[in-house]
N, C-alpha and C positions, 0 to 999 in steps of 0.2 A: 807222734813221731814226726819228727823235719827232716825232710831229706837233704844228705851232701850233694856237693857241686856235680858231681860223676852222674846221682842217680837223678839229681834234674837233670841233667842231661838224658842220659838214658828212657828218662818218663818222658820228654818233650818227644826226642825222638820215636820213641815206640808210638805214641801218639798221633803220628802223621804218617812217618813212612813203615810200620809193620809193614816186611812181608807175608802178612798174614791177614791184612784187612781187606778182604774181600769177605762176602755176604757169607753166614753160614747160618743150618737150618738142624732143628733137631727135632724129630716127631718122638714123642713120648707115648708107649700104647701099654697106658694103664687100664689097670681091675674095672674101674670106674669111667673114664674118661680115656680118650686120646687126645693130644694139644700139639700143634704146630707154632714153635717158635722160630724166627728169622733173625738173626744178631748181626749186627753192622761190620762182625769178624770177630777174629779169637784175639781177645786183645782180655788188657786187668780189668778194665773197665766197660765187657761190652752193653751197646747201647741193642736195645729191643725193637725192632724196626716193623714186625708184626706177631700176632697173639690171639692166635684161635682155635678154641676148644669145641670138643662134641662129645656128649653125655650117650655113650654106648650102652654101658655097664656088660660089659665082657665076662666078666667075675661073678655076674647072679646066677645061685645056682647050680656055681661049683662046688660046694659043701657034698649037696644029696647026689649030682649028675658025676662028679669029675669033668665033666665037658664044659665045654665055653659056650655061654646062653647064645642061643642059635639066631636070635632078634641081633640082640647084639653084635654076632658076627658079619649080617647082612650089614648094618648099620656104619661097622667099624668099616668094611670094605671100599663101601660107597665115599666114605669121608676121606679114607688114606689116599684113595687114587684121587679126589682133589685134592689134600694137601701136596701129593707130590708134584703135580700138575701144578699147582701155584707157585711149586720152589721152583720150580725150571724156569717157570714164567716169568720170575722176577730176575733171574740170573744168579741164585742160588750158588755157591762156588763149592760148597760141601752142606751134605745132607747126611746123618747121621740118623738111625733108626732104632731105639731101645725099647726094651721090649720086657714086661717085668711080671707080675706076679702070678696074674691069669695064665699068661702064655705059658709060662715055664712048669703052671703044676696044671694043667690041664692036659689029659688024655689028648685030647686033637691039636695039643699045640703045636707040634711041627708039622701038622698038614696047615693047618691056620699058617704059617711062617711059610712055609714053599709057597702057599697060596698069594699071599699078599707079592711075595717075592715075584713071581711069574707075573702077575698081575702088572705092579706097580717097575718093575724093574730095577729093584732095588735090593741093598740086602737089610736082613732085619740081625738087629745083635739082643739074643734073650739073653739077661742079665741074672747070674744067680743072688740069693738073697743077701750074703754078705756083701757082693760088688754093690749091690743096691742101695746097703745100709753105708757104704765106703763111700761111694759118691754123693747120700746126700749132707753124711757129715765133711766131704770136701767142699760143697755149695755154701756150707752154715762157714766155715774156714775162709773162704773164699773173702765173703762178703761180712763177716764181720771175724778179720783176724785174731783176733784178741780172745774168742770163745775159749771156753775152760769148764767143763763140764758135761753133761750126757744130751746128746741129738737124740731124736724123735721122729720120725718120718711116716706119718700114718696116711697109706694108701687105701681105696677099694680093698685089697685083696690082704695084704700084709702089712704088720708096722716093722722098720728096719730101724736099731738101735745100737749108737756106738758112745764110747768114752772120745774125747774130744779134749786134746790140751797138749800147751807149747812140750812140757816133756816128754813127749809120744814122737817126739823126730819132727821134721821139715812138714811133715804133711798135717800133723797134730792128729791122728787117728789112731785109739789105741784097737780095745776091743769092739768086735763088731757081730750081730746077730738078727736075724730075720724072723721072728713070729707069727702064726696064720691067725692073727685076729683083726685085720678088717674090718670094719662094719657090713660093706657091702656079702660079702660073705657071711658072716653071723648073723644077717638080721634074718636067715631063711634055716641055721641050724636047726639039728629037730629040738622039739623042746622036750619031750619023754625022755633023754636023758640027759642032756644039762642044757638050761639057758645062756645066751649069747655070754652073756655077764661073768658066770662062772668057768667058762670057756677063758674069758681072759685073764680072772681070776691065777688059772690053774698054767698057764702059759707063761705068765710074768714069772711066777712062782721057779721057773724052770733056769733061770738066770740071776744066781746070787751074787753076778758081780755087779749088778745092777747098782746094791747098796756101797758101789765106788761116787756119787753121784750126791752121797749125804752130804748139803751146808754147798752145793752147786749150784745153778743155773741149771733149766733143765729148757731145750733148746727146740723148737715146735715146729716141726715142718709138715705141709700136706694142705689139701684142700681144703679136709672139715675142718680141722683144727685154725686155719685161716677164716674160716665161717664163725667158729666161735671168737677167736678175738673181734670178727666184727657185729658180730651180737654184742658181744662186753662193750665195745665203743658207745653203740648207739643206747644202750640200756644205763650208760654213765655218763653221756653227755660228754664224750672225750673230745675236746677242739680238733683232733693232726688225725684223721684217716690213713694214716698210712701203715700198713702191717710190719711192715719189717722194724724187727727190736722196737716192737709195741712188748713193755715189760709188765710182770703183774706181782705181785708177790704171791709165796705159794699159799698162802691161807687165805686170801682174795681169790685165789683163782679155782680153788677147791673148795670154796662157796659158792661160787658161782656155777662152776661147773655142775656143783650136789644138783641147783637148781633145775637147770638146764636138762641134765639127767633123767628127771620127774614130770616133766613135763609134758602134756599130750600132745597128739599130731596139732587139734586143734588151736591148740596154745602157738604153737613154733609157730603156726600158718600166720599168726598175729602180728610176730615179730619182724622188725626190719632187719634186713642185713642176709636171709636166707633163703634160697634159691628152693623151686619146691621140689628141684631133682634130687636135694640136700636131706628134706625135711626125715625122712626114713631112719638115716643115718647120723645126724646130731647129737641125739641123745647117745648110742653106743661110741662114737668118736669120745664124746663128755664123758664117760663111765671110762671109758678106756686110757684119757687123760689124770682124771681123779685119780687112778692107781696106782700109777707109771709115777704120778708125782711122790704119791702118800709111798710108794715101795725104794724110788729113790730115795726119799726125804731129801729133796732137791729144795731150794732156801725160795723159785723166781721159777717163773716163765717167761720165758722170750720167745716173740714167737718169729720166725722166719720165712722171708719171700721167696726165698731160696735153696734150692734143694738138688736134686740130683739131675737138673739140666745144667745148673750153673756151675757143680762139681765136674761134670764131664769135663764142658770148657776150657773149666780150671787146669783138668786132666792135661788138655791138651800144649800148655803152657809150657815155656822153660823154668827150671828152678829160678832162673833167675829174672823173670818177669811175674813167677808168682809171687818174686819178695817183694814187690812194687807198692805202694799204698796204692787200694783200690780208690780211696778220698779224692786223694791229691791226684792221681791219674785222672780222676774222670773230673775233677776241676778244671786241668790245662787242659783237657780237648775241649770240654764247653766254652772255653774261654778263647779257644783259638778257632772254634766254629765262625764266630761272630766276632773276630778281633779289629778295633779302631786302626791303635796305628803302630799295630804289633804288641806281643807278648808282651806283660809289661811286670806281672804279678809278682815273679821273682825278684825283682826289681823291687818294690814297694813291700816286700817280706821284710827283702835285709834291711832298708833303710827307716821302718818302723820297729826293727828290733830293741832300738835304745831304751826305746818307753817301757820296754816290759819285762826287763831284767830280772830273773827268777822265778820265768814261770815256767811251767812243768811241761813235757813232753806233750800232754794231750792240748794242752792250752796254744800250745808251739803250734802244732799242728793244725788247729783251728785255724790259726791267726795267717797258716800259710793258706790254709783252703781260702781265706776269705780276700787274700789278698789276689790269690789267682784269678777269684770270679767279681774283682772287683769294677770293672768295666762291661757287665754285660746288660747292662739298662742304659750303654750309651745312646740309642737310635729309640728308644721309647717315646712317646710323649714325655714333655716336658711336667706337666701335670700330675702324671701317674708315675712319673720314673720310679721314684720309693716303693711307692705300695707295688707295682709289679714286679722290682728287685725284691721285695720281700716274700713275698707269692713265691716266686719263681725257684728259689734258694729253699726255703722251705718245704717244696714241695719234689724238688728234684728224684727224678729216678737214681739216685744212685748210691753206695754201699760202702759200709766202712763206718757210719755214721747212726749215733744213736738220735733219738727223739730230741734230746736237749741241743745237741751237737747244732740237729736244724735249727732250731731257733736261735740259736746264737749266730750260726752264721747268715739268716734271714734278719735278724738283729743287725747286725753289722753291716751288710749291705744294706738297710733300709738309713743307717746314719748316713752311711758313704753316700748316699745320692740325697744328704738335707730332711731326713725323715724326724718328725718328732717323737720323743720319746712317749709321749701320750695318746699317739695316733689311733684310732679304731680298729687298723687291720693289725696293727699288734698285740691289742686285749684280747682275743681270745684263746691264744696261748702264752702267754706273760708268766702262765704260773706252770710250767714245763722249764721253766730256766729259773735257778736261783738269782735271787736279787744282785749279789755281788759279779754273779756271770753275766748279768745284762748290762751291768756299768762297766762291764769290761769288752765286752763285745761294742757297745757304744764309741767307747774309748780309740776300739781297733777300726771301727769305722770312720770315725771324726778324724781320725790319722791316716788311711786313707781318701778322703775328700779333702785333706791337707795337699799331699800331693798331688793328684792330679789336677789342683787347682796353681800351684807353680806351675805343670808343665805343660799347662795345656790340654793334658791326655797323652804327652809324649813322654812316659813316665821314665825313659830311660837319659832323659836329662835333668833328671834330681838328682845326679853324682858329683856335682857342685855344691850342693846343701848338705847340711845334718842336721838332726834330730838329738838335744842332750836333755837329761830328764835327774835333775836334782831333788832333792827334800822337799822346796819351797818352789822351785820353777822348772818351766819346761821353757827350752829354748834354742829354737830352729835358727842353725849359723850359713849365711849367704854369703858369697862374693860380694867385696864391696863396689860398688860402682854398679851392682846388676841390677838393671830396672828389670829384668825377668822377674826377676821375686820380690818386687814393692809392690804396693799397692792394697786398695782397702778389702777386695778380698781376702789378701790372704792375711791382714791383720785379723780381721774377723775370724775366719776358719781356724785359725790357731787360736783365739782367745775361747773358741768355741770347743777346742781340744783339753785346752787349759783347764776349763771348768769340768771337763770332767772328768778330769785325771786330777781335780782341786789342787792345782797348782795356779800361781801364776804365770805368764809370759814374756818373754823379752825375743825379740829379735835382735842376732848378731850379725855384725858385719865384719868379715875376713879379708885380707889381702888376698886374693886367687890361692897363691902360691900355700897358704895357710888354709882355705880352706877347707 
C-alpha cells in the first residue's frame, strides 16, 4: 500500500509531534511470567525503549490449590514494586497494569490485586479471557495488518483464540474464546483422571468454530510458542532470527512439533534456543500447537512478536491513526531520527516511480519504505556503509513487514550505498528473496544512489530532473546548461541503473522551462 499526499502528511506529522508521545509502560502479570515494557509513546509505530521479564510462575498449582503458588506470589511482589519504581524513575507518562489468567481464576486473586495495589500504588486491570483473546488478536492486526485467519495466544495459564480478518469490521476480530489449557497449569494436573494431553484434547473439542480457520494461516502468539520457532530456526539453520512472521507450513510445523512433543527433559536441555524455566513446558506448548493446527486445518504458521501488549496500545489509538501503515510510519521516524539535510524519501519515491510502471501495491509499498530509509548509512563509515545499511534494515524492530519484505529492503539499501550484488553479508539470506525480487530491489536501490548522487543528498532538488523508462532505454532528462547534473558520477550511476533494469542509457537535456 502507497500512501496519498494527506496521509504523508498525516504520518510525518504524527511522527514528531503526537500529542501522545511521551514514555508509556505496560506491566503484564501473567500465569508464568511478569514483563515490564516502556514504549517511546502511543503512536503506529511504537518503538521499545526497555524489556524486562521475571519468571514467577503465578499459575503453578492452580489446577489442584485454586490459589496462586505462594513462592510465586512473594516473588511477583518483589519484582512489581521494582518495575513500578523504574517506571517512575525514568518519567514514565502512563503505566498501565494487566492482569490475566492466574489473577482472575485464582481464589486469592483480589486480595493478590488490593495487595499489589496498596503496595505499589497503582491500579491493576484483570482482564477477562475473551478481552485477552481480543487484544492479542488486535497485537497480531496491529502489526501485521493484512492477517486473515485464526490467532493463538498460549499463555502459563490459558490459550486465547479468535477468527481474525478484514471482513469482521475495522478492528478485524471476529470470534473470540479463552481455554484453560496452559502448559504451566497442565503440567501438575492429576494424572488418575486424564493426562495434560487429553485435557486439551477435550477443550479444543469444545469450539467447532474453530474449523472457520480450514485453508488459513493460523497466527502464534506467546512465549513457548516463540520458543519453539526458535528451536525450528536453530535446528534448520535459518539465516534471519527474527520471530515476527517467521512462517512454516503446516505439515513442517506438525512434524516438527510431533518431535519436539517426544522428546525428553534431557533432550530439550541439549537444545539451543531454550531457556531451562521453558524446559517443563515445550513439549505440552508442542502438543497443544499440533492440535489447534490439525483441528483448524489451518494451511501455515506464523508466528507473532506481538500480542496483547501491542493490542492494548493499539487499543489506545484513533481510528484514524490505526489506519496508518505501521511500515511506512516507522520508516519516516527512523529516517528522521538521523536526517542529513532533511526528509527527503518522499521526495525520491515519486521521482523513481517512472521505472516501475505496473507494479503492485505491496511492491509500491516496498519501494516507498526503501526510499524513506534511504539516507540512514549517511554518517557511517565510508568502508562499511553497505554492509551496515544492510544489517541495519534487515534487522529493524519494526512491523508490517514479512521475512522477504526485509531483505528486499536490506537489498536495496545495500545497492543505494554501492553494495555488490555478490557481497558476503548478502549470502546468507539470498534465498528468502526470489531471484526476480532481488533484481528488483537492486534496481530500486541503483535508482536511489542515482539521486542522491545529483543532489548531493539534498534530494529535494531533483524536481528539475526526470526519470523516463522505455522498451530499450532509461533516460534521466536535465536542464540544459546545468552543470549540477554533469559529470562522471552520475554517467556511471545511471549506466549502473541501466544495466540492471537491461536497458540502455541516454541522458537528456531540456530547456528549464521543458524540463
Amino acid at each position: 500500500m502507497s500512501l496519498g499526499r494527506n496521509a504523508k502528511t498525516s504520518l510525518m506529522k504524527l511522527s514528531v509531534n503526537h500529542p501522545h508521545r511521551h514514555m508509556v509502560g505496560i506491566i503484564d502479570i501473567g500465569s508464568n511470567s511478569l514483563r515490564l515494557v516502556i514504549y517511546d509513546g502511543i503512536s503506529r509505530a511504537p518503538v521499545v525503549l526497555f524489556n524486562e521479564k521475571a519468571m514467577c510462575a503465578l499459575g503453578r498449582g492452580l489446577n489442584a490449590t485454586g490459589r496462586l503458588n505462594a513462592e510465586g506470589v512473594v516473588l511477583a511482589m518483589g519484582n512489581l514494586e521494582r518495575f513500578v519504581a523504574l517506571a517512575r524513575s525514568v518519567g514514565v507518562g502512563r503505566l498501565d497494569v494487566l492482569a490475566t489468567s492466574a489473577v482472575r481464576d485464582a481464589q486469592d486473586g483480589p486480595h493478590f490485586v488490593a495487595e499489589v495495589e496498596r503496595r505499589c500504588g497503582i491500579t491493576v486491570r484483570v482482564i477477562d479471557g475473551e478481552e485477552e483473546g481480543r487484544l492479542a488478536a488486535a497485537g497480531v492486526h496491529a502489526n501485521i495488518p493484512e492477517a486473515y485467519g485464526m490467532v493463538g495466544d498460549l499463555g502459563g495459564g490459558s490459550a486465547e483464540l479468535a477468527m481474525i480478518s478484514a471482513e469482521n469490521g475495522p478492528s478485524g476480530i471476529g470470534k473470540v474464546a479463552s481455554l484453560p489449557i496452559g502448559p504451566l497449569r497442565l503440567i501438575e494436573s492429576p494424572t488418575d483422571e486424564e493426562g495434560p494431553r487429553r485435557v486439551i484434547d477435550r477443550q479444543v473439542a469444545t469450539l467447532p468454530w474453530l474449523a472457520e480457520g480450514r485453508g488459513l494461516p493460523f497466527y502464534a502468539v506467546g512465549g513457548a510458542w516463540r520458543t519453539l520457532a526458535r528451536i525450528h530456526m536453530e535446528q534448520t539453520g535459518y539465516p534471519l532470527h527474527v520471530i515476527q512472521n517467521y512462517e512454516l507450513t503446516a505439515g513442517e510445523a506438525i512434524s516438527f512439533l510431533e518431535i519436539v512433543g517426544r522428546l525428553s527433559r534431557r533432550s530439550l536441555e541439549k537444545m539451543v534456543g531454550i531457556s531451562r524455566k521453558r524446559l517443563e513446558t515445550v513439549p505440552l506448548a508442542a502438543y497443544a500447537l499440533t492440535r489447534l493446527l490439525r483441528v483448524t486445518g489451518a494451511n501455515s504458521v506464523i508466528f507473532s512478536a506481538s500480542g496483547l501488549r501491542e493490542g492494548h496500545l493499539y487499543d489506545l489509538l484513533s481510528a484514524e491513526d490505526q489506519a496508518l501503515d505501521p511500515l511506512l510510519f516507522a520508516a519516516a521516524s527512523i529516517a528522521q531520527v538521523n536526517t542529513r539535510f532533511g526528509a527527503s524519501g518522499d521526495t525520491l519515491f515519486d521521482w523513481t516511480a517512472p521505472l516501475f510502471v505496473g507494479e503492485t501495491a505491496s511492491q509500491r509499498r516496498l519501494r516507498h519504505a526503501a526510499a524513506l530509509l534511504s539516507d540512514i548509512g549517511w554518517n557511517e563509515h565510508p568502508d562499511y556503509r553497505q554492509d551496515q545499511a544492510f544489517m541495519r534494515c534487515l534487522r529493524m524492530p519494526v512491523a508490517g513487514i514479512d521475512h522477504a519484505g526485509r531483505v528486499f529492503l536490506a537489498t536495496a539499501l545495500h545497492a543505494r550505498y554501492g553494495g555488490a550484488p555478490d557481497a558476503v553479508v548478502v549470502a546468507p539470506v539470498r534465498k528468502l528473496l526470489a531471484p526476480e525480487a532481488e533484481a528488483r530491489a537492486r534496481a530500486v536501490g541503483l535508482a536511489l544512489r542515482l539521486g542522491y548522487t545529483l543532489t548531493g543528498g539534498v534530494a529535494q532538488m531533483i524536481g528539475e530532473t526526470r526519470l523516463l523508462l522505455d522498451p530499450t532505454t532509461v533516460t534521466l532528462e536535465v536542464p540544459a546548461g546545468g552543470s549540477l547534473y554533469a559529470g562522471e558520477a552520475v554517467q556511471r550511476r545511471l549506466d549502473a541503473l541501466g544495466r540492471a533494469l537491461n536497458r540502455r542509457t541516454a541522458i537528456l537535456a531540456l530547456p528549464r522551462d521543458a524540463a
